[in-house]
N, C-alpha and C positions, 0 to 999 in steps of 0.2 A: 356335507359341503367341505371338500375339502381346502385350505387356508395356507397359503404362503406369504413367505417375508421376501420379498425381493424390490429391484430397483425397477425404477420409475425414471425414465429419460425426458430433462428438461436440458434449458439451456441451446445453445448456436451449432451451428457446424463446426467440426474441431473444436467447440470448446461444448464439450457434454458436462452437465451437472446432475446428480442424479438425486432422489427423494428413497430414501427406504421405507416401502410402506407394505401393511398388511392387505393383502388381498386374497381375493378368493381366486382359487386356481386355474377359474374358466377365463377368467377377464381377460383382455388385450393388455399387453405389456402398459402402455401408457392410459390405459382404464380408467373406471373410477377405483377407489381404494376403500379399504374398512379402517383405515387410521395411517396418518404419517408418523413415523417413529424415529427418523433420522434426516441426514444429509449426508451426503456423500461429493466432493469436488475433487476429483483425480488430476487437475488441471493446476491446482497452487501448489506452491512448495513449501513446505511439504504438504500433502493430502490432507482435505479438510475430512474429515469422520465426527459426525455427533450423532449419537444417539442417547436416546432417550432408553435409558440401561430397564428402569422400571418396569415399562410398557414392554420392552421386549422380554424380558425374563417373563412378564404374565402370557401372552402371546405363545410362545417357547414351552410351558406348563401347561397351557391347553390343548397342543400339538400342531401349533403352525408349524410347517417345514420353511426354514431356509434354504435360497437357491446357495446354489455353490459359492457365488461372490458375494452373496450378503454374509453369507457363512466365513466366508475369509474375512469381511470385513469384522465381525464380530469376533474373529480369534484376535482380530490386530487391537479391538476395544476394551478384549479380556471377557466379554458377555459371554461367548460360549464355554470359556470354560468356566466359569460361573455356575451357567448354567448345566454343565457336567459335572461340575464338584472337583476339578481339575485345579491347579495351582495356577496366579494369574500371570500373565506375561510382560514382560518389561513395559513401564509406559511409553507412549505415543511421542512424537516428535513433536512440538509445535512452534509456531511461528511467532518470531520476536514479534512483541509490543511495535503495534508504527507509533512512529514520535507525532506527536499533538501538532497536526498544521497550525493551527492557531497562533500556538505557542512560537512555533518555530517563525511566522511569517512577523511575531510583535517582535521576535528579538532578531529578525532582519531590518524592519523597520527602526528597532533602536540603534542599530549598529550605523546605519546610513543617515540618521540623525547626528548622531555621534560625526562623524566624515564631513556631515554638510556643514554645523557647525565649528569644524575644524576648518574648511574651505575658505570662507571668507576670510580667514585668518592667512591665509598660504596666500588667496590673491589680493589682499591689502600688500601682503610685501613684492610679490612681484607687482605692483603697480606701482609702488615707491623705486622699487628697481628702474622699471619703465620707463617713472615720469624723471630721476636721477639724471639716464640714457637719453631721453628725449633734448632733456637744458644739456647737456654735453654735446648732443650732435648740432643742436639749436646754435649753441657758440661756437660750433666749428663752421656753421655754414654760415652765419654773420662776420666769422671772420671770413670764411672764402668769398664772400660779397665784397666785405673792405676790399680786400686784396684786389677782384675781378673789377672795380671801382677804380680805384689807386691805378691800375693800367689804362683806362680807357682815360684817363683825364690828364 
């Protein structure tokens, strides 16, 4: 029986995810499998690649052949050459840390606490403004009364 390492297509249209798994060589690409040994996401930025280094170096020793692109993917992980005796290759790129939603939505929420209890503060004085504005227009038009009074009599 002959045994390959290759990928396993899951995931949507345009957005392929793939599974690196051990299979026997007759199976249907999307088959069953004899073990998953990675991931593969060519779709984030940068490329997701995990493999499980262990399982594939035994795999690799017993003589599963890797297709071409699981082979590529394993020189980008350093495993083939590893498994060569080859010196290993620069590390992988990976993708910053996402910030803690949580985190981020409690110190939004503190911040607009913060604001809210500033607010009432802002419109107690514009309303002291307001009510100031209102007794000033209030005496202007008691006196335009007087006045509009004063002529008709």
């Amino acid at each position: 029986m002959a045994v390959k390492i290759r990928l396993l297509r899951m995931g949507k249209i345009r957005n392929p995810q793939y599974r690196i798994v051990v299979a026997d060589s007759r199976t249907k690409r999307d088959g069953r499998a004899i073990e998953y040994v990675g991931i593969y996401q060519p779709k984030e930025d940068p490329s997701v690649i995990e493999v499980k280094s262990d399982r594939v170096q035994y795999w690799l020793s017993v003589g599963a052949q890797p297709s071409e692109a699981v082979q590529r993917l394993l020189e980008k992980t350093g495993d083939w050459q590893k498994f060569k005796g080859e010196p290993a290759p620069p590390p992988l790129l990976v993708a910053a840390e996402r910030a803690d939603r949580k985190a981020a939505y409690e110190a939004e929420a503190k911040a607009a606490a913060g604001l809210a209890e500033a607010a009432p503060a802002k419109t107690a004085k514009k309303a002291t403004k307001k009510a100031a504005a209102g007794e000033a227009t209030a005496d202007k038009t008691e006196e335009q009364a007087g006045a509009d009074s004063g002529e008709q009599g």
